[in-house]
VOLUMPA-778683 format. One record per atom (N, C-alpha, C, CB): residue number from 0; residue in one letter; atom name; x, y, z. Coordinates in nm, 3 decimals, padded with zeros to 5 digits. Glycine has a CB too. Layout:
# VOLUMPA-778683
seq  type  atom  xx  yy  zz
NUM  A  CA  X  Y  Z $
...
This chain:
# VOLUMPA-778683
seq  type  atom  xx  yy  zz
0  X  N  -04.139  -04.406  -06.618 $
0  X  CA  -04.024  -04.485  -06.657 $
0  X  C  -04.072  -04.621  -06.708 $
0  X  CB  -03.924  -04.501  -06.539 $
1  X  N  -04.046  -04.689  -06.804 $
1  X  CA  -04.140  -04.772  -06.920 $
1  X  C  -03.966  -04.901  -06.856 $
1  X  CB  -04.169  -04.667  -07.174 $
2  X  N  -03.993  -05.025  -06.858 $
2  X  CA  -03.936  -05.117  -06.813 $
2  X  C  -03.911  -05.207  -06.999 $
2  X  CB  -04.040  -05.188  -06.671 $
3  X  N  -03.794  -05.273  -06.953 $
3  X  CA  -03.777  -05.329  -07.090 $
3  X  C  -03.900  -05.466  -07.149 $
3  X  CB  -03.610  -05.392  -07.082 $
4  X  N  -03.931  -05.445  -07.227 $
4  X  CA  -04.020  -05.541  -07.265 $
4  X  C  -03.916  -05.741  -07.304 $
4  X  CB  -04.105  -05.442  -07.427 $
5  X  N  -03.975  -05.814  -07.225 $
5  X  CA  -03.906  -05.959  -07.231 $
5  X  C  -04.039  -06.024  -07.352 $
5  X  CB  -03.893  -06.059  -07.032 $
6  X  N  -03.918  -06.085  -07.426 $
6  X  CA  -03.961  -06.185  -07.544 $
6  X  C  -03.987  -06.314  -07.493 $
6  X  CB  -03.852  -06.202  -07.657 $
7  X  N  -04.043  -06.422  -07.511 $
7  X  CA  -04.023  -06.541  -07.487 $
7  X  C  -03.941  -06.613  -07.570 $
7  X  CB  -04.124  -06.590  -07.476 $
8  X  N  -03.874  -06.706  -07.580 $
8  X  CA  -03.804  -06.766  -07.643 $
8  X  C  -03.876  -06.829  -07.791 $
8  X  CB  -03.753  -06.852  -07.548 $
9  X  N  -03.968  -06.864  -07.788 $
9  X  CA  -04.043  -06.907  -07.891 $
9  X  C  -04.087  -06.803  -08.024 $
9  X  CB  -04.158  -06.958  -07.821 $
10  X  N  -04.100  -06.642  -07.919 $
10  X  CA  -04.107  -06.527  -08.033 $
10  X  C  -03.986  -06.518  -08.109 $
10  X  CB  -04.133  -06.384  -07.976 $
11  X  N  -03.925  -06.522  -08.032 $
11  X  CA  -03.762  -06.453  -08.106 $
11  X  C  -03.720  -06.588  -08.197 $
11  X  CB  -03.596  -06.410  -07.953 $
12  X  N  -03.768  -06.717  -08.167 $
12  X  CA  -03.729  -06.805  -08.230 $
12  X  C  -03.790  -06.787  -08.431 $
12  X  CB  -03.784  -06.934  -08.129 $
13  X  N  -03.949  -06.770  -08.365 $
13  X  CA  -04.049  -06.708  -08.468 $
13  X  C  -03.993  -06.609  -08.585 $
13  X  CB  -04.153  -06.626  -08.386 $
14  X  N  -03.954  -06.504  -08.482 $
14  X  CA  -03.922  -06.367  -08.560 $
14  X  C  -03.764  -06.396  -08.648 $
14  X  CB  -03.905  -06.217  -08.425 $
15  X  N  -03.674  -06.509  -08.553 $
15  X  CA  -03.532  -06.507  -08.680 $
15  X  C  -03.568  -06.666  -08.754 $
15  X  CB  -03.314  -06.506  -08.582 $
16  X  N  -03.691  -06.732  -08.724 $
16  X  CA  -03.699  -06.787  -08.884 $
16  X  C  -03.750  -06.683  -08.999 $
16  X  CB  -03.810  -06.915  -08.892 $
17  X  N  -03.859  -06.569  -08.989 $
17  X  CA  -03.875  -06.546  -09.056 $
17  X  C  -03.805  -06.413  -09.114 $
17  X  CB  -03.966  -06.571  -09.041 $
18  X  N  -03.683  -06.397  -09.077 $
18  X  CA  -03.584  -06.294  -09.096 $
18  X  C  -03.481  -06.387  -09.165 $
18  X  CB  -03.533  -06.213  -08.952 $
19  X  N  -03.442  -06.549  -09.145 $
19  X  CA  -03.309  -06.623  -09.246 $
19  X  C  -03.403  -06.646  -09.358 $
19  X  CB  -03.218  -06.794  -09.185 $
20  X  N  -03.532  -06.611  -09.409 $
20  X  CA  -03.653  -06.672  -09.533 $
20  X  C  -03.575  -06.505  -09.574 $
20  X  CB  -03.899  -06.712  -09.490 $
21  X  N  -03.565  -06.423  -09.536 $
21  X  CA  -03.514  -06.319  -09.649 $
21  X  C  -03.612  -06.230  -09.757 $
21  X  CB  -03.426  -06.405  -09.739 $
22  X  N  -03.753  -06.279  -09.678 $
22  X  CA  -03.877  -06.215  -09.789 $
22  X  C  -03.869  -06.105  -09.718 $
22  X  CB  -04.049  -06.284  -09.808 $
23  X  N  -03.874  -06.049  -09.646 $
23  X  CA  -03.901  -05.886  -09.601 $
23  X  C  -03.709  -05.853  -09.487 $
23  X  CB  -04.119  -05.879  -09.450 $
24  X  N  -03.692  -05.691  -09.528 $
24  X  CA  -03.546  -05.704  -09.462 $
24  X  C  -03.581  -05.644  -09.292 $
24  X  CB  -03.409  -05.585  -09.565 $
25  X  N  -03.511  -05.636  -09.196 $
25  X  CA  -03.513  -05.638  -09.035 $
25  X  C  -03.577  -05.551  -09.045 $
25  X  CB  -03.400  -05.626  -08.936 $
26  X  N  -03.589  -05.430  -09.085 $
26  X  CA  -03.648  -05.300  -09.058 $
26  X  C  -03.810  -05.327  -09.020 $
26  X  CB  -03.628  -05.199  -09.196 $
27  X  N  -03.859  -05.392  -09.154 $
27  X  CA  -04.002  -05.407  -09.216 $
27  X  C  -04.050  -05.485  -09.129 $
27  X  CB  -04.020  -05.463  -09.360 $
28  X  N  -03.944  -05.635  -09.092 $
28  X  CA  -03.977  -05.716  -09.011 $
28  X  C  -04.030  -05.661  -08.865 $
28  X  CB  -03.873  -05.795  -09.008 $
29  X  N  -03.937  -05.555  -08.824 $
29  X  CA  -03.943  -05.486  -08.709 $
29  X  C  -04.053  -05.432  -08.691 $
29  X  CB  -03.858  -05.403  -08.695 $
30  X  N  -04.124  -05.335  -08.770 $
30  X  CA  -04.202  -05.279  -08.802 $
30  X  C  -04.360  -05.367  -08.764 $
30  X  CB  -04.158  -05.246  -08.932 $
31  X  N  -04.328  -05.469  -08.772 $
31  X  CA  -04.451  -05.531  -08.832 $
31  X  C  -04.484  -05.621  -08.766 $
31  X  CB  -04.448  -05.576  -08.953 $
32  X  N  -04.396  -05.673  -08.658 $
32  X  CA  -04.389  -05.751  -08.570 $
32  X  C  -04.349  -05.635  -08.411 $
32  X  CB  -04.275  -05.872  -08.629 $
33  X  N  -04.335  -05.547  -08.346 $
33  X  CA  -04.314  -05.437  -08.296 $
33  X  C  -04.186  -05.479  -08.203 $
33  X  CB  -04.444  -05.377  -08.231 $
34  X  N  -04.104  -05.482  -08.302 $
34  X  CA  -03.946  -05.467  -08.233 $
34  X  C  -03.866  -05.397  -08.298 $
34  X  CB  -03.865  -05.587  -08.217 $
35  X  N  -03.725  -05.353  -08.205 $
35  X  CA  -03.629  -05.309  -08.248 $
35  X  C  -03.540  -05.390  -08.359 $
35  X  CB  -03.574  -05.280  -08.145 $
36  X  N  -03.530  -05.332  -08.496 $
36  X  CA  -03.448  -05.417  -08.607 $
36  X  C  -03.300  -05.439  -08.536 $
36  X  CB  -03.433  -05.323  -08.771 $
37  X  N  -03.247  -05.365  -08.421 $
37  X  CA  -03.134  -05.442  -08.363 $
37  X  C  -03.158  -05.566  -08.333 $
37  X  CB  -03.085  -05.390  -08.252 $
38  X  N  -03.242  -05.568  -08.201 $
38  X  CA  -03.270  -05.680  -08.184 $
38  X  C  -03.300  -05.797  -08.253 $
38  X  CB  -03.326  -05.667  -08.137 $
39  X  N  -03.362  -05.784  -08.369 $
39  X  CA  -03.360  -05.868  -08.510 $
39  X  C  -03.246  -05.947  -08.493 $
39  X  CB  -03.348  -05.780  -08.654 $
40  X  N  -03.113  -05.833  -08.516 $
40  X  CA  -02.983  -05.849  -08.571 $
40  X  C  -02.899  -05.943  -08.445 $
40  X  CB  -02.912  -05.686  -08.607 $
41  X  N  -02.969  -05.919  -08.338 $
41  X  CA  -02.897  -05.953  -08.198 $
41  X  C  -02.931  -06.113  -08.226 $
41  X  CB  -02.975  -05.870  -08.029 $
42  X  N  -03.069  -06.152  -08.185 $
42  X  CA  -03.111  -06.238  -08.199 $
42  X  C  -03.097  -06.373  -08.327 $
42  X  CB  -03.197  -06.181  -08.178 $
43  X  N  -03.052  -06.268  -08.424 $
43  X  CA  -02.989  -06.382  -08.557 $
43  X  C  -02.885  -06.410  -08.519 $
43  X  CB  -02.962  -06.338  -08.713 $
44  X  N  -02.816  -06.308  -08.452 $
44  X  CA  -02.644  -06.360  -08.424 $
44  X  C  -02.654  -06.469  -08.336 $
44  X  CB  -02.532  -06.240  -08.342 $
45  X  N  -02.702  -06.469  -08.228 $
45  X  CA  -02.701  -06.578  -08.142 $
45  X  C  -02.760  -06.718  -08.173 $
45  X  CB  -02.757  -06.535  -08.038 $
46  X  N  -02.918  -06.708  -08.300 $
46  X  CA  -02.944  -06.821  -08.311 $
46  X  C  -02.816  -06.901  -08.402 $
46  X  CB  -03.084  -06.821  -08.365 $
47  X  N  -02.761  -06.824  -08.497 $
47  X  CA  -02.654  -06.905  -08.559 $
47  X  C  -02.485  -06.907  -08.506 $
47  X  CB  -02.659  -06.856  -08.701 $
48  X  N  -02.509  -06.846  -08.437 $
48  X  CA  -02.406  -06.880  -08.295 $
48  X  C  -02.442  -07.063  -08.248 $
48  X  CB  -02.471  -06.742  -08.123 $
49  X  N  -02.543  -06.998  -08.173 $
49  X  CA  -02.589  -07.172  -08.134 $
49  X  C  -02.611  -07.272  -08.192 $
49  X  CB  -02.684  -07.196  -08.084 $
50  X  N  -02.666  -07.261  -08.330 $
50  X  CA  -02.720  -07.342  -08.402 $
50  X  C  -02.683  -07.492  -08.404 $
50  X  CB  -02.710  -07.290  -08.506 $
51  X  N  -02.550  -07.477  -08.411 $
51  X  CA  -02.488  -07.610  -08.402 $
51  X  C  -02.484  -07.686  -08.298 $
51  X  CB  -02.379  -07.608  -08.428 $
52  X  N  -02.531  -07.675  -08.202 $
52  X  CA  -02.516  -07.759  -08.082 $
52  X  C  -02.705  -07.802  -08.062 $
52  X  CB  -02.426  -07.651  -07.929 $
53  X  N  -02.778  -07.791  -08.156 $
53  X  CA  -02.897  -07.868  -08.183 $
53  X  C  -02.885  -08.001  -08.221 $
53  X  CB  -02.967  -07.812  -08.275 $
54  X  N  -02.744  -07.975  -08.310 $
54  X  CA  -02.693  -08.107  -08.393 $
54  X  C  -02.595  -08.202  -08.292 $
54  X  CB  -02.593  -08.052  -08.542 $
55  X  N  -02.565  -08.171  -08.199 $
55  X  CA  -02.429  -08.261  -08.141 $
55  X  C  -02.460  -08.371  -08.090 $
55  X  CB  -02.345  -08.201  -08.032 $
56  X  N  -02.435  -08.440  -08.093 $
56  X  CA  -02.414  -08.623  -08.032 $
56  X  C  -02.410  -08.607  -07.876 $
56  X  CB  -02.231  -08.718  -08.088 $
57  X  N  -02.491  -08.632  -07.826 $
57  X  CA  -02.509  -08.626  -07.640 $
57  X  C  -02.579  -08.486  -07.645 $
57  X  CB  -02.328  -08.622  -07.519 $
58  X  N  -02.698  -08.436  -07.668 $
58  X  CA  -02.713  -08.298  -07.656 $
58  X  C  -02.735  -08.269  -07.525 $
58  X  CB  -02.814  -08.245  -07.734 $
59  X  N  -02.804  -08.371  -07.444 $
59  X  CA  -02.825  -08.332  -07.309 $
59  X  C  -02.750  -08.374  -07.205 $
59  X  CB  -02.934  -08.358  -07.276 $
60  X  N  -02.711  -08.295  -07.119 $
60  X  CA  -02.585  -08.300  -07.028 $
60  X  C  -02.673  -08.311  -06.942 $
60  X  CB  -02.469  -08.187  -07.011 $
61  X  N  -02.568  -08.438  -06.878 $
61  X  CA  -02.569  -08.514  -06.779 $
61  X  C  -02.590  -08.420  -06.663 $
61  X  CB  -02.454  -08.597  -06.776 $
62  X  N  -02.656  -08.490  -06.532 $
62  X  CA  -02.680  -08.359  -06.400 $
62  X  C  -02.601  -08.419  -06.329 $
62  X  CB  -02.836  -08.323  -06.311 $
63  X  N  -02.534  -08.314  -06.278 $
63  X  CA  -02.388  -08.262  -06.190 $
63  X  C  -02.469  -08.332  -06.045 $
63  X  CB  -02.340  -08.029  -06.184 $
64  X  N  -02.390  -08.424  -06.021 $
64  X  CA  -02.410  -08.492  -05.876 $
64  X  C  -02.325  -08.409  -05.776 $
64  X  CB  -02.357  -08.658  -05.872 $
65  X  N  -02.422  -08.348  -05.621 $
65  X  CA  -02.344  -08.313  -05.538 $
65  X  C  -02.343  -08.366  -05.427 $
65  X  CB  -02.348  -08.214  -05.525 $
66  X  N  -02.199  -08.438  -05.431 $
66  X  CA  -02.146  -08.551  -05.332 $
66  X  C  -02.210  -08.552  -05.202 $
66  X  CB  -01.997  -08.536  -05.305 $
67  X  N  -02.188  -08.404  -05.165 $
67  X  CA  -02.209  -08.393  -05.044 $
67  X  C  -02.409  -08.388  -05.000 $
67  X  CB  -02.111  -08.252  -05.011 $
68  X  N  -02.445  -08.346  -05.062 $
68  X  CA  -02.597  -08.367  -05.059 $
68  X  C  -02.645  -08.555  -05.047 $
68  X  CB  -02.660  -08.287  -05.226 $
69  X  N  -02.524  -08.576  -05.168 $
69  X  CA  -02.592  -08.763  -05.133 $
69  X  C  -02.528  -08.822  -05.013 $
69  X  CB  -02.546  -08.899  -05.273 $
70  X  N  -02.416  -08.797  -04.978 $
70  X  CA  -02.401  -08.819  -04.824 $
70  X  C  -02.537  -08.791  -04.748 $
70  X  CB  -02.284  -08.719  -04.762 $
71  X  N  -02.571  -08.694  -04.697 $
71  X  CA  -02.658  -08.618  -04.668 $
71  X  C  -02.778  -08.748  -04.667 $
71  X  CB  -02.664  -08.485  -04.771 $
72  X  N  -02.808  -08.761  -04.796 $
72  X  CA  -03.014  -08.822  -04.789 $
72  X  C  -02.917  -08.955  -04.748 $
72  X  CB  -03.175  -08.838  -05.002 $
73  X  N  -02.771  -09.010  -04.802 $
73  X  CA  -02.788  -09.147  -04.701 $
73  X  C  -02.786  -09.183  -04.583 $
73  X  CB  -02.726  -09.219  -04.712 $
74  X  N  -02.743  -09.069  -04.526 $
74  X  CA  -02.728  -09.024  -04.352 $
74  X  C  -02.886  -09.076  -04.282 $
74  X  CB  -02.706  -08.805  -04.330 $
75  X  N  -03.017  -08.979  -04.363 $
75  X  CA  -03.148  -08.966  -04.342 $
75  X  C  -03.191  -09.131  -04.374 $
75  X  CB  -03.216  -08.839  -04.440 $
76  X  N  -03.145  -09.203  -04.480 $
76  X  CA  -03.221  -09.335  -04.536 $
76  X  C  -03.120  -09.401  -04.411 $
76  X  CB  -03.201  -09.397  -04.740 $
77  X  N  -03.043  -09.370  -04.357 $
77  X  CA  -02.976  -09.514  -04.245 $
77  X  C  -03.034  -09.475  -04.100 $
77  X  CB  -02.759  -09.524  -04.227 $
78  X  N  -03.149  -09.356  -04.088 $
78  X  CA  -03.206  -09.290  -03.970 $
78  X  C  -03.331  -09.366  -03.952 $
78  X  CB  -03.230  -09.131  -03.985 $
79  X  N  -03.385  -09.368  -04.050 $
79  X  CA  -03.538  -09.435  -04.077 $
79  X  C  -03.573  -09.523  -04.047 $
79  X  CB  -03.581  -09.457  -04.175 $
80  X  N  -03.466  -09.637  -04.049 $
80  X  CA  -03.512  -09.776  -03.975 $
80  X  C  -03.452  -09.746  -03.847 $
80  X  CB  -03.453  -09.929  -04.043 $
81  X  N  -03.454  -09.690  -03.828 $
81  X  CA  -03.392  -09.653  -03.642 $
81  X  C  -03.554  -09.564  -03.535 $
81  X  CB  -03.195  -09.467  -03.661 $
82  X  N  -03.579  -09.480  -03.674 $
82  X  CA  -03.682  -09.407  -03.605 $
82  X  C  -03.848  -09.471  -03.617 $
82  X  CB  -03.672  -09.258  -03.669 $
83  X  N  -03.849  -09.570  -03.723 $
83  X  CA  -03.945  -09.613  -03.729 $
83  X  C  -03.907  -09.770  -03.608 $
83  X  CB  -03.984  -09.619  -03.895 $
84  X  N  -03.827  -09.821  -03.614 $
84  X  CA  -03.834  -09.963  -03.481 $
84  X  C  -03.873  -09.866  -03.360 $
84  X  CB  -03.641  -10.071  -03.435 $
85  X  N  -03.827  -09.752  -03.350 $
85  X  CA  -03.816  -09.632  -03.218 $
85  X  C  -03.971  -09.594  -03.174 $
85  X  CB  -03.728  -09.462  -03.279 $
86  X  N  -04.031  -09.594  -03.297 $
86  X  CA  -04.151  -09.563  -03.284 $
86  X  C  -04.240  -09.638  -03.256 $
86  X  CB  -04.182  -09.518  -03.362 $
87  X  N  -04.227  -09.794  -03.299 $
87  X  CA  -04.292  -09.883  -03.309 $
87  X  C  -04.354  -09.927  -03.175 $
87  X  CB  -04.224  -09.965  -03.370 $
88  X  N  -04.177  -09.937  -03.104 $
88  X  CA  -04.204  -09.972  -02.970 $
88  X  C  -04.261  -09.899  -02.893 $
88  X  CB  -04.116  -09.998  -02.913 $
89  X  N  -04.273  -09.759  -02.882 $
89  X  CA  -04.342  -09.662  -02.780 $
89  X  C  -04.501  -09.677  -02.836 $
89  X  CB  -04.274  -09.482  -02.789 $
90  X  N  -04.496  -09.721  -02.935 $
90  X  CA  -04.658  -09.762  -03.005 $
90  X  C  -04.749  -09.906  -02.943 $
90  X  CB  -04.628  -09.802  -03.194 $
91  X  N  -04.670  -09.965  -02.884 $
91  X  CA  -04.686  -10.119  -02.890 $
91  X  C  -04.793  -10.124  -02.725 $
91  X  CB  -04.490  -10.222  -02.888 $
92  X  N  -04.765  -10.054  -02.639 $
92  X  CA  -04.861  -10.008  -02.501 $
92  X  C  -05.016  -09.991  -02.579 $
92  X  CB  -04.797  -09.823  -02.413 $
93  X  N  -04.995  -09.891  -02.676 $
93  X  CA  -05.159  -09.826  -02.698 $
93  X  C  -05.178  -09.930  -02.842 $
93  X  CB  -05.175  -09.597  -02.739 $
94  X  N  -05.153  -09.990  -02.813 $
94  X  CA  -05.195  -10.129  -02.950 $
94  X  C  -05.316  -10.150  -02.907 $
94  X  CB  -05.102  -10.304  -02.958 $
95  X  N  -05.406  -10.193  -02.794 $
95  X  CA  -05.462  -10.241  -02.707 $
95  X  C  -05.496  -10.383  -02.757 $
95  X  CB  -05.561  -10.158  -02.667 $
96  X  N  -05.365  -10.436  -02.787 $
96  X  CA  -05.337  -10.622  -02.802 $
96  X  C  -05.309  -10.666  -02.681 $
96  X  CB  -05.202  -10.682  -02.899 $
């Protein structure tokens, strides 16, 4: 039983520039590069599906803050000066000051 073969993004990027240049048609391309000419066809649809959002104003989205996680590390940052004075003092015997 033969498992599906994964492209990297950079091939398929490869393979539908040189499928919108229009010098050789999907088949040949397929052929010659060892893929299915669907996939050709799959892969053009989606790059010009997407295409336009290479172009948009803010392309990179902002990261989703979760509230409850930053509660969380400020819980831990208002612990620290508690556990380090905590420590200090049980330290202060074997100082040998």
């Amino acid at each position: 039983m033969s498992k599906r073969k994964q492209h990297a993004p950079e091939f398929k990027a490869k393979v539908e520039l040189e499928a919108l240049k229009g010098e050789e048609t999907a088949t040949e391309l397929a052929s010659r590069l060892g893929v299915h000419p669907t996939m050709i066809h799959l892969w053009k649809r989606a790059l010009l599906k997407g295409a336009s959002g290479v172009f948009e104003r803010g392309g990179r989205k902002k990261p989703e803050i979760d509230e409850e996680q930053v509660k969380e590390l400020h819980a831990k940052i208002g612990e620290l000066p508690v556990a380090n004075s905590f420590l200090e003092r049980k330290l202060k015997p074997w100082d040998g000051k």
